[in-house]
VOPAGU-2260 file (C-alpha; in pm, 1 decimal, decimal comma):
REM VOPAGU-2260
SITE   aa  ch    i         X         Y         Z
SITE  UNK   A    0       0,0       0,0       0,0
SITE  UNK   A    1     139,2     352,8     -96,8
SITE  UNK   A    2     110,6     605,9     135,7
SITE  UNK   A    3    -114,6     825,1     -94,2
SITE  UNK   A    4    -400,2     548,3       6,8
SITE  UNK   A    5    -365,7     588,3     356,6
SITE  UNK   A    6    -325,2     983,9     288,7
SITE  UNK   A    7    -668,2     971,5     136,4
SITE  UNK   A    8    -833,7     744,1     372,3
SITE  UNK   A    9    -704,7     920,3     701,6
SITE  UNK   A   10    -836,8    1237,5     537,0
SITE  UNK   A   11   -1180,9    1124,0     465,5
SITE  UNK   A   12   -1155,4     969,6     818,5
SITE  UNK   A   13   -1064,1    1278,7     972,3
SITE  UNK   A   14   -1376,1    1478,2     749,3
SITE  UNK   A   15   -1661,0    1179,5     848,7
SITE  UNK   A   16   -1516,3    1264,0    1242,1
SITE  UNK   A   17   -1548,1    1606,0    1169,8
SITE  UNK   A   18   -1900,0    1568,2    1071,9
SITE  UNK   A   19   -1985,6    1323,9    1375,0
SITE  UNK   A   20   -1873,4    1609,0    1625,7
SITE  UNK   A   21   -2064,8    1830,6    1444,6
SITE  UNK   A   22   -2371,4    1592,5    1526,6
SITE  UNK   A   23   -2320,2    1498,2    1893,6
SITE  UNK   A   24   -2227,7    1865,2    2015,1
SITE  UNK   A   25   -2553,8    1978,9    1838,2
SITE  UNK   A   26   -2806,4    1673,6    1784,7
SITE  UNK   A   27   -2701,2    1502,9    2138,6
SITE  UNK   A   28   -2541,9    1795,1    2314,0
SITE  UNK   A   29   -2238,2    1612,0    2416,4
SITE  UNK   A   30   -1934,6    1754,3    2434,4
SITE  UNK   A   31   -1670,6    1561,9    2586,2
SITE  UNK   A   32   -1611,9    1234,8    2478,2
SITE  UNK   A   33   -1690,8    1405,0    2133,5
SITE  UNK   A   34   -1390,6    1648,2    2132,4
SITE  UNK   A   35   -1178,1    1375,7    2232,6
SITE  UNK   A   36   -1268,6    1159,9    1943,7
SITE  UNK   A   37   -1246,9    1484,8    1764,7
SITE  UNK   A   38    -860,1    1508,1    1855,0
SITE  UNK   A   39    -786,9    1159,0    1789,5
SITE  UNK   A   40    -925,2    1064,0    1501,6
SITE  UNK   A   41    -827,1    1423,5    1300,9
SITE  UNK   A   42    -453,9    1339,6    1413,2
SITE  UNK   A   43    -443,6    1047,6    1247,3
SITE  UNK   A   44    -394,1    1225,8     904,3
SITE  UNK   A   45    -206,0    1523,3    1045,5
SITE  UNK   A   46      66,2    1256,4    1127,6
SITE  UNK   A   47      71,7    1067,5     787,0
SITE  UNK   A   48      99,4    1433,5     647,2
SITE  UNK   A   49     379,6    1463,6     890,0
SITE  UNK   A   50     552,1    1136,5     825,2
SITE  UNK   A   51     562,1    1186,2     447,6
SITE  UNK   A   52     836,8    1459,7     520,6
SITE  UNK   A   53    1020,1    1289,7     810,7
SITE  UNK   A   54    1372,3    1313,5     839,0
SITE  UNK   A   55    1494,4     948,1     781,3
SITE  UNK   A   56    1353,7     611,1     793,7
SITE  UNK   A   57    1271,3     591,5    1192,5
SITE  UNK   A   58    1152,2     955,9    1240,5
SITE  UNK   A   59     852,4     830,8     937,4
SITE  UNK   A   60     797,4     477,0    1133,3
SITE  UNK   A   61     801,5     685,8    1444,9
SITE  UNK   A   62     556,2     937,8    1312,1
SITE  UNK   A   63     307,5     618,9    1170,3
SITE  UNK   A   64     326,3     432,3    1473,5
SITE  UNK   A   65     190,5     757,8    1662,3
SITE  UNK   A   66     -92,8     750,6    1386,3
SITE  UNK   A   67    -135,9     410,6    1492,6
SITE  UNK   A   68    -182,6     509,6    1840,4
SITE  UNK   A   69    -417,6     783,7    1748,8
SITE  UNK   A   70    -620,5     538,9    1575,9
SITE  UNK   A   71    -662,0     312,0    1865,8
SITE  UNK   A   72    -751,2     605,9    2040,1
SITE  UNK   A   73   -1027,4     630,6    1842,0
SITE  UNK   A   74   -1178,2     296,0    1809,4
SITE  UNK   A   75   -1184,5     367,4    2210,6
SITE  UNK   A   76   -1379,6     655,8    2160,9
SITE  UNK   A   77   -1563,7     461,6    1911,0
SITE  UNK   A   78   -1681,8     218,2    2169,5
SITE  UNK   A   79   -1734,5     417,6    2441,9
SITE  UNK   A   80   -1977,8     625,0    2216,2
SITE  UNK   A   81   -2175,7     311,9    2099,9
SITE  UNK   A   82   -2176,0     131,7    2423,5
SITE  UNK   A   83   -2313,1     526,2    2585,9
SITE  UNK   A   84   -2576,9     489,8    2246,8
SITE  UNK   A   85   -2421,8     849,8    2170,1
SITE  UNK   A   86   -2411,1     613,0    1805,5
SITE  UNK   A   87   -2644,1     335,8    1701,9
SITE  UNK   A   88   -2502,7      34,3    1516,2
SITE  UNK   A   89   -2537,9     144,6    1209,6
SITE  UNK   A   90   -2297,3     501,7    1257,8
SITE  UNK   A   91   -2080,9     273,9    1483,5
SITE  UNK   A   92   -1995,5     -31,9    1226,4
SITE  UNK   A   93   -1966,9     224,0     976,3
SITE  UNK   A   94   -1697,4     426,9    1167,5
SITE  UNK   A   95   -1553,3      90,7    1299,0
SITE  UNK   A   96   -1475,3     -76,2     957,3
SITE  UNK   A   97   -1294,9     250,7     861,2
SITE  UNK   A   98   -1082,6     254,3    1193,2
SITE  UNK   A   99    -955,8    -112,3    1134,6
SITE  UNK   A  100    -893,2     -49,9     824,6
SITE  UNK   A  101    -665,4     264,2     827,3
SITE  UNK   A  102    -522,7      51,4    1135,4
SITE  UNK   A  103    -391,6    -221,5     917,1
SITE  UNK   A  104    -264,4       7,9     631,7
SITE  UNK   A  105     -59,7     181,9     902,1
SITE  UNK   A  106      59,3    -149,3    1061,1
SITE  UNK   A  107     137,8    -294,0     666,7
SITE  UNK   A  108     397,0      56,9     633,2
SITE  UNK   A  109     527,5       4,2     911,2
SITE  UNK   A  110     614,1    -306,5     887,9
SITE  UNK   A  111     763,1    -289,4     510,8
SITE  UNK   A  112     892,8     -17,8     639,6
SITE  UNK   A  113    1105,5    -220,4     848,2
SITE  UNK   A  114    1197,8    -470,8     647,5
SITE  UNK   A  115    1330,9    -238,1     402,7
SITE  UNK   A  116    1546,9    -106,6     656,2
SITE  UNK   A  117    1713,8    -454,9     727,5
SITE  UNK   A  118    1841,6    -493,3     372,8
């Protein structure tokens, strides 16, 4: 996988959580656990924007693997927003697909990544 596909896909991410904060602050007046999936799951494509001008090979694995994190973060948030029915199933399984997917796009880089660097 290139890193313009998980460029694109953090970024449409990052607008669909956009959009989700939008509709819990407003439809469901919550505010907190919604600004804290806000954070995490817009940092996700901050950092692959980041990584793509790292310094060397382990400041861009570095910079993924804190994506990585980010994303994790937000399948948390995910949850905790389903299992408060802040989502229904529908939003949530949506939202969750997308998560696990970016996840194991960033865990595939990172891991060629790697093995690039043994050779």
């Amino acid at each position: 996988m290139s890193d313009n596909v998980i460029k694109s896909k953090s970024f449409s991410f990052a607008l669909r959580i956009v959009k989700l904060y939008q509709f819990l602050s407003v439809e469901k007046k919550e505010f907190i656990l919604s600004k804290q999936l806000l954070r995490s799951g817009t940092a996700i494509g901050a950092l692959v924007c980041e990584a793509k001008h790292a310094e060397s090979k382990p400041d861009f694995i570095h910079k993924l693997a804190i994506a990585q994190k980010e994303a994790n973060e937000t399948d948390y948030w995910l949850q905790l927003l389903f299992q408060s029915e802040y989502l229904n199933e529908i939003q949530f399984q949506s939202l969750k697909s997308d998560i696990v997917e970016i996840n194991k796009i960033l865990a595939s880089i990172i891991v060629t990544t790697k093995q690039s660097m043994k050779k």
